[in-house]
N, C-alpha and C positions, 0 to 999 in steps of 0.2 A: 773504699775511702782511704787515701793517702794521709798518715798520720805523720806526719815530719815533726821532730824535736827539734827548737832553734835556742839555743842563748841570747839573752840580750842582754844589752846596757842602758840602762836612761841616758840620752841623748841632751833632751829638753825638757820641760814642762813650765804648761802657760795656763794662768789662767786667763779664760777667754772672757768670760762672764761670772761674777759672783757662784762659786757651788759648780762649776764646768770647768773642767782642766782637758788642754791639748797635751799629752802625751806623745812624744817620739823616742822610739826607739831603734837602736842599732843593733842587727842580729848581728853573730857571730859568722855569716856564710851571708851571702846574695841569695835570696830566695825571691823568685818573683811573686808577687799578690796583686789579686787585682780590687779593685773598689768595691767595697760592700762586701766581700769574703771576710768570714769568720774565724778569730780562733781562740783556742783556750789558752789563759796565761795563768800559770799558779804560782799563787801569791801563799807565801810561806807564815804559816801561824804558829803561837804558841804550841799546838798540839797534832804539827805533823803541817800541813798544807793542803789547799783546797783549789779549786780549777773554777774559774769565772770567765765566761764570752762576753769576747767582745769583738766588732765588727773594725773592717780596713778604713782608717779615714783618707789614708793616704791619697793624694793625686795621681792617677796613671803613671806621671809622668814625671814621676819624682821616685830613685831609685836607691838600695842602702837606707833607707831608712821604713820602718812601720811607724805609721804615728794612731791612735785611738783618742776616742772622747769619754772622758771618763765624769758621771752623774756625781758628787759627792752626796753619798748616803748617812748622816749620824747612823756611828755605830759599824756601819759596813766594811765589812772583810777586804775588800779591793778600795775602798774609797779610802780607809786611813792608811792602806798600803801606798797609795798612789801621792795624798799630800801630803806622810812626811818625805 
């Protein structure tokens, strides 16, 4: 299992529906991904950092960018990471 570390940058963020944000981000390098691949992004806490999957929403054919859907959970580690 190929473990690549990427940087990224928040790009965008939309919410799509009430509680659902589109997430895009811009890695640091062109990494190709394909739809529905997984990965782990850590989201940095008070008390070191924690690793949360989430799946490619990206279109095939849309390149330079990862975008993710992200559930807003009260309380959750990636969800208040994600809306501020």
């Amino acid at each position: 299992m190929n473990k690549e570390r990427l940087e990224v940058v928040l790009d965008s963020k939309e919410e799509l529906v009430p509680g659902i944000l589109l997430i895009s981000l811009k890695p640091n390098q062109n990494t190709p991904f394909k739809a529905g691949q997984h990965m782990g992004i850590t989201i940095p806490t008070p008390n070191g950092s924690v690793e949360r999957f989430f799946s490619n929403a990206s279109p095939p054919n849309k390149t330079g960018i990862i975008e993710i859907i992200v559930k807003l959970i009260p309380g959750g580690v990636a969800s208040d990471f994600f809306d501020q």
